[in-house]
Kinemage of the C-alpha trace (Angstrom):
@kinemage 1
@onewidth
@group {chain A} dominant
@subgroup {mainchain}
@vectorlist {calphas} color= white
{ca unk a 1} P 0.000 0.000 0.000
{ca unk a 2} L 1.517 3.097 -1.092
{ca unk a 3} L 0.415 5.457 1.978
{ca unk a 4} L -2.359 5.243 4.392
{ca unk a 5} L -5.171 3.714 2.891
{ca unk a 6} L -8.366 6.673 3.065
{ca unk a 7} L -11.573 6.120 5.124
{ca unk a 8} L -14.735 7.716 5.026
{ca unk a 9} L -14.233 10.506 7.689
{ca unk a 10} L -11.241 12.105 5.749
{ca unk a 11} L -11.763 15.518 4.564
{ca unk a 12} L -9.454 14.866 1.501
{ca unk a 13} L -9.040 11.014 0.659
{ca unk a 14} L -6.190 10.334 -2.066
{ca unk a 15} L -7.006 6.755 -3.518
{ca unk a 16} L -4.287 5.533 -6.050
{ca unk a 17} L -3.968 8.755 -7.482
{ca unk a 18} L -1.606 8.710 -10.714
{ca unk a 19} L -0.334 11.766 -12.979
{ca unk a 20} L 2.038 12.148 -16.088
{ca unk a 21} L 3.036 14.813 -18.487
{ca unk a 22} L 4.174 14.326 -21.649
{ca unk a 23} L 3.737 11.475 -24.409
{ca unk a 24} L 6.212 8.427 -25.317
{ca unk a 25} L 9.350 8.728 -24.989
{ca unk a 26} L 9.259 11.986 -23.097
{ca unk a 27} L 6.423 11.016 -20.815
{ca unk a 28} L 7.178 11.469 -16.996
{ca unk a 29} L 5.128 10.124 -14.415
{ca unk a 30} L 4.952 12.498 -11.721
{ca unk a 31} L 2.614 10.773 -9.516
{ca unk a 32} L 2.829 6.679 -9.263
{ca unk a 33} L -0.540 5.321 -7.144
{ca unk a 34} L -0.566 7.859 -4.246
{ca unk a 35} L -2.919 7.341 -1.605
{ca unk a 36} L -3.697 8.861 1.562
{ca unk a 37} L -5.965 10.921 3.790
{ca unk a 38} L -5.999 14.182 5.436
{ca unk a 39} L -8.705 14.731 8.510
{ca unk a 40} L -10.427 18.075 9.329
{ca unk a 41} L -7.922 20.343 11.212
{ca unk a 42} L -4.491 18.858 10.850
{ca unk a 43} L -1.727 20.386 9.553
{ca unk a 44} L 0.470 18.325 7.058
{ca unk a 45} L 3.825 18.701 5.669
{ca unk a 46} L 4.088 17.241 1.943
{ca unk a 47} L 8.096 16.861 1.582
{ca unk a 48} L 10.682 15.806 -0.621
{ca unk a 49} L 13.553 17.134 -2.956
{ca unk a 50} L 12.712 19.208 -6.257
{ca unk a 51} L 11.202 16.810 -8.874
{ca unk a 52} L 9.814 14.316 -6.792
{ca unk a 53} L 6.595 15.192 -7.030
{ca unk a 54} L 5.107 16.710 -4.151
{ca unk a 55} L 4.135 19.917 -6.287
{ca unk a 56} L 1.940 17.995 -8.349
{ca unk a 57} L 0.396 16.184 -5.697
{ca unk a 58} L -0.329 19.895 -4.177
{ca unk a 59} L -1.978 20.879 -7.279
{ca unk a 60} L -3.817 17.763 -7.616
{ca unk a 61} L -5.422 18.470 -4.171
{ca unk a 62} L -6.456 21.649 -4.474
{ca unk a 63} L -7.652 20.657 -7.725
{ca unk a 64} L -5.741 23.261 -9.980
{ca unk a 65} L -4.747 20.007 -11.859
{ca unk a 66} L -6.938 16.746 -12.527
{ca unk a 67} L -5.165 13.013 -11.679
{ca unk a 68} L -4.968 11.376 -14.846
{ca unk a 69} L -6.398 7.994 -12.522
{ca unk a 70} L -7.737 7.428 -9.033
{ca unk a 71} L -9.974 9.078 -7.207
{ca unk a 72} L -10.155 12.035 -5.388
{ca unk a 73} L -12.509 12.923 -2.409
{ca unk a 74} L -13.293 15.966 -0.952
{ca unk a 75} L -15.596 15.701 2.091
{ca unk a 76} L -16.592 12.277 0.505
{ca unk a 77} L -17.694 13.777 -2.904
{ca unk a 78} L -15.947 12.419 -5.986
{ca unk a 79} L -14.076 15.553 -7.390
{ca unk a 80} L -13.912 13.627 -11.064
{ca unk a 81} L -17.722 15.311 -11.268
{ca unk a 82} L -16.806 18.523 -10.568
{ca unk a 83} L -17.064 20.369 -13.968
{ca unk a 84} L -16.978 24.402 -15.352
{ca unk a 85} L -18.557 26.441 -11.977
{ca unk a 86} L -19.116 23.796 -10.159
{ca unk a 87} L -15.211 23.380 -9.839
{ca unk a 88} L -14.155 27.021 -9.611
{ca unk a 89} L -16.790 28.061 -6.833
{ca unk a 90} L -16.199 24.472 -4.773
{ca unk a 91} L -11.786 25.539 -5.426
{ca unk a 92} L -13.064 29.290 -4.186
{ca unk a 93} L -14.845 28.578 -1.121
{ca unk a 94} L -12.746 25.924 0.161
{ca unk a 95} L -9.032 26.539 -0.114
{ca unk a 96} L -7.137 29.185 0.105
{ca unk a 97} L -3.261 29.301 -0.943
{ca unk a 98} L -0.005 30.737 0.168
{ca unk a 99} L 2.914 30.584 -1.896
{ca unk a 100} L 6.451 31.359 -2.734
{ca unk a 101} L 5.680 33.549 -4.942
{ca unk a 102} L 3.417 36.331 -3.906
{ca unk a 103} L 1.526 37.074 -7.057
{ca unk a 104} L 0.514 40.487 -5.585
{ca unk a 105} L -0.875 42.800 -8.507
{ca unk a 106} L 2.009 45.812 -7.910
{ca unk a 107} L -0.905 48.792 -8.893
{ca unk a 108} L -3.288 47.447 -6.679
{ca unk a 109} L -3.855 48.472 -3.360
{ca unk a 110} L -3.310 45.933 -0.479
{ca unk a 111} L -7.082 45.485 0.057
{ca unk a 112} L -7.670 45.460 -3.689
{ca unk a 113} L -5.459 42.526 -3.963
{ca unk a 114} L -6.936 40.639 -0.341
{ca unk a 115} L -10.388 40.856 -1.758
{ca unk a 116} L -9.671 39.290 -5.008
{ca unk a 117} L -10.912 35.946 -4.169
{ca unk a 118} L -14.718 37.637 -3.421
{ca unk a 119} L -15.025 39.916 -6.383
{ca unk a 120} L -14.314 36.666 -8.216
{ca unk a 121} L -16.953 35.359 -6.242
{ca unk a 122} L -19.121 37.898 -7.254
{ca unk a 123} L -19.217 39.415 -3.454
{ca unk a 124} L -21.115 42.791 -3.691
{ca unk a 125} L -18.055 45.249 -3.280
{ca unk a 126} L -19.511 46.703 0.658
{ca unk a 127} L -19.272 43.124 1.939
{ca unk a 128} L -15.721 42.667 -0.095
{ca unk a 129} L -14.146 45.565 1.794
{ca unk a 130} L -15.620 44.540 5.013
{ca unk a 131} L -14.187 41.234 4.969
{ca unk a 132} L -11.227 42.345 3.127
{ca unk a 133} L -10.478 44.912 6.487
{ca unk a 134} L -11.428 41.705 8.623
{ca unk a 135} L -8.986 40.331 7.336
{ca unk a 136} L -6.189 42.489 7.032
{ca unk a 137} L -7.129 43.315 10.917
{ca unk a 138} L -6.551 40.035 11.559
{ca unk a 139} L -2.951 40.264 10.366
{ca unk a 140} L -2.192 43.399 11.644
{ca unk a 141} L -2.016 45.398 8.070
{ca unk a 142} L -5.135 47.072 8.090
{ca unk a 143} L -3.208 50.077 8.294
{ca unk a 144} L -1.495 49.342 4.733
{ca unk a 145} L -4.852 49.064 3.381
{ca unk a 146} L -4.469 51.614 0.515
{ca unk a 147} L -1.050 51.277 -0.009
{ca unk a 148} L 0.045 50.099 -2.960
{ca unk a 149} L 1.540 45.992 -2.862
{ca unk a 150} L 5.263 46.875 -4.430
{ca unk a 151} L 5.483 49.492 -0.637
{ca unk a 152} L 5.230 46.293 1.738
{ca unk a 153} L 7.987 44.179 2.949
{ca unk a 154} L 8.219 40.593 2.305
{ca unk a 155} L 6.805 39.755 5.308
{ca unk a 156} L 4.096 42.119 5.090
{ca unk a 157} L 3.867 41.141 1.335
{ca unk a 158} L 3.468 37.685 2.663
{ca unk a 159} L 1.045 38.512 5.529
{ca unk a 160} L -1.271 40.042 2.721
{ca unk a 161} L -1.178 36.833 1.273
{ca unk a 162} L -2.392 34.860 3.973
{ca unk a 163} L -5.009 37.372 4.564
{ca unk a 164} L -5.809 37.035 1.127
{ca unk a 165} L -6.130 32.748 1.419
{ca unk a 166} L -8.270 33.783 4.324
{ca unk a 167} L -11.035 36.376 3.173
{ca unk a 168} L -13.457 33.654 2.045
{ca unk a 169} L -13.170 31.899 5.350
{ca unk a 170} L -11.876 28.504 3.912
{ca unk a 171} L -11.842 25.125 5.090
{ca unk a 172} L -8.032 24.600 3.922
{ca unk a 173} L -4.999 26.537 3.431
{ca unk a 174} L -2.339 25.130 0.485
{ca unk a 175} L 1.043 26.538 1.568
{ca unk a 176} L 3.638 25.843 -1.334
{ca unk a 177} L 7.112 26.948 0.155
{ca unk a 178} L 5.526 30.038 2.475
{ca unk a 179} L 8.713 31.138 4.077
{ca unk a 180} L 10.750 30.319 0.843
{ca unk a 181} L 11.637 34.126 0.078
{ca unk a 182} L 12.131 34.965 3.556
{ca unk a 183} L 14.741 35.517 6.104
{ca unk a 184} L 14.584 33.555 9.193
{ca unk a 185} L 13.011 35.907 11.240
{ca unk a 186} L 10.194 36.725 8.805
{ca unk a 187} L 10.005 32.945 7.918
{ca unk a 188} L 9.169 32.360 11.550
{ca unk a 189} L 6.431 34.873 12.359
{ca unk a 190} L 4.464 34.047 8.960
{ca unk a 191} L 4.800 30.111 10.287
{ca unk a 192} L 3.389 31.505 13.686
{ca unk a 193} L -0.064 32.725 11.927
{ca unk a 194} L -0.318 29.404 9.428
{ca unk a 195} L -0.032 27.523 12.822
{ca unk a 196} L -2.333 29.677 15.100
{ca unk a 197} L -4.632 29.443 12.080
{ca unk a 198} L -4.306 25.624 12.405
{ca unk a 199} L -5.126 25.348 15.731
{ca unk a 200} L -6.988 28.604 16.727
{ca unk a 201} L -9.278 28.269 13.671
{ca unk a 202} L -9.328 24.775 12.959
{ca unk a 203} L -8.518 25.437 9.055
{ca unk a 204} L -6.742 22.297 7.884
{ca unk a 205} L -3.215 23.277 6.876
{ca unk a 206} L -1.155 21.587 4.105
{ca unk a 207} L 2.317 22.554 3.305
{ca unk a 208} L 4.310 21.611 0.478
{ca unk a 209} L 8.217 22.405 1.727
{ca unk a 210} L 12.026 20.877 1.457
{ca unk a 211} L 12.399 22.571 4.891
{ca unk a 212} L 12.445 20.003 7.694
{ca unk a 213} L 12.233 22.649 10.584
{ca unk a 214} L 8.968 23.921 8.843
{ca unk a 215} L 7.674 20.115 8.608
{ca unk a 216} L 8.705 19.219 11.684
{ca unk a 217} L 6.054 21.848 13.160
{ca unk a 218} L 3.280 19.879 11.306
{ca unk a 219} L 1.177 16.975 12.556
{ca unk a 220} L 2.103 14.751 9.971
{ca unk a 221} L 4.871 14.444 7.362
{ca unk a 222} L 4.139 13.151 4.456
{ca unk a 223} L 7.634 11.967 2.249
{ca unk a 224} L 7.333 11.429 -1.094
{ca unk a 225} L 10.164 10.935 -3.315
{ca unk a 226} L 9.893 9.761 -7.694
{ca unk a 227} L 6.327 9.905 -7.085
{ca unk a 228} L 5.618 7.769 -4.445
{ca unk a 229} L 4.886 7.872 -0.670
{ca unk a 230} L 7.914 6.627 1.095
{ca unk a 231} L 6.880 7.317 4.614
{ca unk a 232} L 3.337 8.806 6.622
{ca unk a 233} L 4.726 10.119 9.826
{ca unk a 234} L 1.968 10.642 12.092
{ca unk a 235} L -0.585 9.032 10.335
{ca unk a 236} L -3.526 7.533 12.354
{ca unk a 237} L -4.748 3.856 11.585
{ca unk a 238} L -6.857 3.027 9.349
{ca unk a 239} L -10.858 2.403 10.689
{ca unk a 240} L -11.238 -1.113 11.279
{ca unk a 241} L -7.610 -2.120 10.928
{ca unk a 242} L -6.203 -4.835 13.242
{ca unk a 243} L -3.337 -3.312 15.546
C-alpha cells in the first residue's frame, strides 16, 4: 500500500492517485498510485527534494490540476464530477493558498489585492471591503490598506497573502514553500499565523516544503520521493484495521 489507505471521515481522501506529463518517450510520471488521507484540522507537511513530485500532488489536491487515474474525495464527494462552476466556486470557497511567490498585482492596493478571491466570487463590493479589512485586521495590516503591494515588505507582502487565502473563510490553506523568500526571522512569524490558524481556527493546513524545521512543526509528514509515498509520519490507523 503506497500510503495510508483513506476512510470515510477524511476531509481529503487520495485513492491511487496517478499523474504524467508528456507522451512516449518523453512522458514522466509524476505521480505513481498515491494514496492517503488528510482529517479536518491537521496540519500536514508534503516533503521531498525538487522533482519528486510533491508539487503535483499539491496541485492535484487543491484541484488546480486533474489526476490522470484514481480518485479524489473531498468531504466524501468524488471531485472527477466537478465540472466548469461547479469546480471554480467548490476551489473558491474551500481553499485558500499561500505561496512562494506572492503574485501580488504591484498597482493594486493591499485590500484590492486581499479581496480578489470575493469579487471573483461575485461578493457585492460593501461586503468585499468589510471582509477584506477583517482580514487584514486580523494580520495586523489594516493600516497598509491603501497602499500600494510593491510598498510592503516581504513579510508584510506575505502577511497580505495569507489574509488574502483567508477572506473567504476557507476550510483549507495550500502553503507551497511560504517562508521560501524569507529571512529567518520573517520565515518564523508568517509560520506563527499558518499555525495559530491551524489550531486557533481549525482550518486544515497543508504545506508543500524541502524545509524540515517547517515540517517538523506539522502533525504529519508526508515523504514522497519519484512519485511515491515513502513514509506517513503521524498518520492515524486506518478504521477497522487490526493493531
Amino acid at each position: 500500500m503506497n500510503g495510508t489507505a483513506p476512510t470515510s471521515t477524511a476531509l481529503i481522501a487520495a485513492r491511487n492517485i496517478v499523474k504524467s506529463y508528456g507522451t512516449g518517450a518523453n512522458r514522466f510520471e509524476a505521480l505513481k498510485g498515491v494514496s492517503f488521507d488528510i482529517r479536518e484540522g491537521e496540519s500536514v507537511a508534503i516533503v521531498g527534494k525538487s522533482g519528486s513530485g510533491k508539487s503535483t500532488l499539491m496541485h492535484v489536491l487543491a484541484l488546480l490540476d486533474s489526476p490522470d487515474g484514481g480518485e479524489l474525495l473531498l468531504a466524501g464527494q468524488d471531485t472527477a464530477r466537478l465540472r466548469g462552476r461547479a469546480l471554480n466556486r467548490t476551489r473558491n470557497r474551500t481553499f485558500g493558498f499561500v505561496f512562494q511567490q506572492f503574485f501580488l498585482t504591484a498597482n493594486q492596493t493591499v485590500l484590492e489585492n486581499v479581496v480578489l478571491p470575493l469579487r471573483i466570487a461575485g461578493v457585492a463590493r460593501g461586503e468585499r471591503r468589510r471582509r477584506g479589512m477583517a482580514a487584514l485586521e486580523q494580520l495586523q495590516l489594516a493600516d497598509k490598506a491603501r497602499n500600494k503591494a510593491t510598498a510592503l515588505s516581504g513579510g508584510q507582502k506575505q502577511r497580505a497573502v495569507i489574509a488574502r487565502a483567508l477572506v473567504n473563510d476557507p476550510r483549507i490553506i495550500f502553503a507551497d514553500e511560504p517562508t521560501g523568500n524569507l529571512d529567518s526571522a520573517t520565515g518564523a512569524v508568517v509560520e506563527d499565523i499558518l499555525f495559530a490558524l491551524n489550531r486557533e481556527h481549525g482550518i486544515t493546513l497543508i504545506v508543500v516544503t524541502h524545509d524540515d524545521d517547517l515540517a517538523a512543526r506539522c502533525d504529519r509528514r508526508i515523504h514522497i520521493r519519484d512519485g511515491r509515498i515513502t513514509t506517513d509520519d503521524g498518520a492515524r490507523p486506518t478504521e477497522g484495521a487490526v493493531a
